[in-house]
N, C-alpha and C positions, 0 to 999 in steps of 0.2 A: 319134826314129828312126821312121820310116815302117813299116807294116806289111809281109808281103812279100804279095808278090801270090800269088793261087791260081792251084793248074795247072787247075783247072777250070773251065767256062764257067759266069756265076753267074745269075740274075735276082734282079729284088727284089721283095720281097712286104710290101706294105702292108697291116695289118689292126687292128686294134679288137678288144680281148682287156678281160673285166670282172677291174677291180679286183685281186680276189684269186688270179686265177690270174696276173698281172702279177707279183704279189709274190710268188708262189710262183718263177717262171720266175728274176727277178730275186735272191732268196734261192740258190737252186741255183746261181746261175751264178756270185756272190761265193763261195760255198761250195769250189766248182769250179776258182775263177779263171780263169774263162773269160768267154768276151763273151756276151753272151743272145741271140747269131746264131748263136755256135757250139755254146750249149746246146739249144739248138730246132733247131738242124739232126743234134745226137744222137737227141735224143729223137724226133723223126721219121723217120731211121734206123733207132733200133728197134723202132720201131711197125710201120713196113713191112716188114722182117725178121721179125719175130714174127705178122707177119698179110698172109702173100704171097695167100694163095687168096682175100681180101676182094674181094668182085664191087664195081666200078667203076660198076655200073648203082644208081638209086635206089631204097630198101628201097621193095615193093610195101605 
């Protein structure tokens, strides 16, 4: 059975993550039972709720 689809509009992000934060990310997300798209997309969620006023410019 097919996923369902999101009501959201998605992009994809390709990236390169060392080692052990893979298998932390991966740990959490069996822990969880969730996919390690929907666990980084929590945990990004609350990073950004938890740190709304972070300046978007690069630290001086």
């Amino acid at each position: 059975m097919p996923r369902p689809k999101r009501e959201v509009e998605v992009r994809n992000l390709n990236l390169q993550i060392s080692a052990p934060l893979y298998e932390q990310l991966k740990a959490r997300s069996e822990i969880k039972g969730q996919t390690m798209t929907t666990t980084l997309e929590r945990i990004l969620s609350l990073f950004f709720k938890n740190h709304p006023n972070d300046s978007l410019e690069e630290d001086a």
